[in-house]
C-alpha positions, 0 to 999 in steps of 0.5 A: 723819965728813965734813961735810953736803952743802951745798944747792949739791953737793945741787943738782949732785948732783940734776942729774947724777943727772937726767941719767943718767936722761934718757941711760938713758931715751934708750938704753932707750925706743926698744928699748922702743918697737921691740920693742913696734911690730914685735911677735911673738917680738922683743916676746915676747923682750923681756918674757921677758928682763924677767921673768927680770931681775925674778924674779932681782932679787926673789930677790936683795932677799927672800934666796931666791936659792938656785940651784934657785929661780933655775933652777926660776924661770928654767925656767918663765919660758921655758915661759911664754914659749914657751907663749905664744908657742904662743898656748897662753894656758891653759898660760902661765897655769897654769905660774904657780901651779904653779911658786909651788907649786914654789918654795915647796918649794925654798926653804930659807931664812927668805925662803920666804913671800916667794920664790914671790911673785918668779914670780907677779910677773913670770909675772903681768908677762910674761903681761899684756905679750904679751896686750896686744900679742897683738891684731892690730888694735889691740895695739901701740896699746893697749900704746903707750897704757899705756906713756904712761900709766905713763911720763906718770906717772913724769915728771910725778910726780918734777917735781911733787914736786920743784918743787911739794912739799907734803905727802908721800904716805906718808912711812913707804913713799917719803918723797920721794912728794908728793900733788902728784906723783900728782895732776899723773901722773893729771892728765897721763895724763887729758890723754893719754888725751883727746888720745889718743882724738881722734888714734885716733878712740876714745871719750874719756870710757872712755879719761879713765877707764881713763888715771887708772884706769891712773895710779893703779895704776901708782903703787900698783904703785911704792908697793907695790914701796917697800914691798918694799924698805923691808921687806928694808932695800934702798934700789934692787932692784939697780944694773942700770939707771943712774939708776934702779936696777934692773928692779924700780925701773923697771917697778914701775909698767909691771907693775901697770898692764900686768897691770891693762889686760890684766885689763880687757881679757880680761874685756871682749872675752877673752885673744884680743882684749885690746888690743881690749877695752882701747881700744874702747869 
């Protein structure tokens, strides 16, 4: 057995891993951002290569990575996007339950409760992403406004609960999420949304609300992927993502709260105007 870490090496150790997610955030935010401001198929191919990455890692964590589960997931991923790319919105929509229907009798395997939940997860991601962004008007900026949200989130949550501490969130799920960490993400993200309603002339008090709304989903969302984890014994969804993990580890928060804005938005104003119906109020 080798001796425990001393306070000193666990402090390189936080640094050199604060580092790489820094340089990974670095490489990976502008191709982020790109993709979302030029729009049409380079966002679209994005999401799509997303959601295949986010279906395979689920696949991979619940034990349901049969070959015919990874090609019938993989299959109908493209169709979404291909469909959607169509702006046939109806047929992006009905391939997801119907290839949860499929995938439920293709797996074999003891995973089959939690292997159709990998296609619903990340059709639901890929659907809501393009939405969002489908708005001529004001799409790049309602999708800019929940990537803020998510991101503000993230990076106020792990510096609050690193510097403040205090009581954890639910230890039993993400021991290492704080009360303080959440309450500094929605508290960020309410002084965005403020800011970011004076800057685009926007109503402030619906954007307050939406960007805490969006804050606390997107850490359900991180909380609720934790869970997955804790349930199959994996500490990361995969290696893919230095410092982070994998692609479940680092958009759990962008898929609940994408899926979440896209919701409200077709409800307000439909499929075709979401980020309109996201931003004005």
């Amino acid at each position: 057995m080798g001796e425990p870490a001393t306070a000193g090496e666990a402090t390189t150790g936080r640094h050199s891993n604060l580092m790489i997610r820094v340089i990974s955030a670095i490489v990976l935010v502008p191709i982020a951002l790109g993709a979302a401001y030029v729009g049409g198929p380079f966002w679209l191919a994005l999401a799509c290569l997303a959601a295949i990455g986010l279906f395979w890692e689920w696949q991979y964590l619940v034990g349901g990575a049969q070959t015919s589960v990874l090609a019938a997931g993989v299959f109908v991923l493209v169709m979404i996007g291909a469909a959607l790319n169509l702006h046939d919105i109806g047929m992006a929509v009905y391939c997801v339950p119907a290839a949860v229907l499929a995938i439920a009798t293709f797996t074999v395997t003891e995973a089959r409760f939690w292997a159709p939940g990998g296609i619903a997860y990340a059709g639901s991601a890929l659907i809501a992403s393009v939405l969002v962004r489908l708005d001529r008007d004001v799409g790049f900026e309602a999708l800019l406004f929940v990537f803020l949200m998510v991101w503000l989130t993230d990076i106020l949550g792990y510096f609050a609960g690193r510097g403040i501490g205090g009581p954890k969130l639910w230890v039993r799920v993400s021991p290492n999420k704080t009360w303080a960490g959440a309450i500094a993400g929605v508290a960020g993200c309410v002084l965005c949304a403020a800011a970011f309603a004076v800057v685009d002339g926007r109503a402030m008090l619906s954007l307050i609300a939406l960007g805490a709304l969006l804050s606390v989903v997107a850490q359900l969302g991180d909380l609720g992927e934790s869970a997955l984890k804790r349930q199959f014994g994996a500490k990361d969804s995969s290696q893919l993502v230095p410092g982070h993990g994998g692609l479940l580890d680092r958009l759990d928060g962008f898929v609940a709260a994408i899926v979440a804005a896209a919701l409200i938005g077709a409800l307000r104003s439909g499929t075709d105007a979401v980020g309109h119906g996201l931003l004005i109020w």
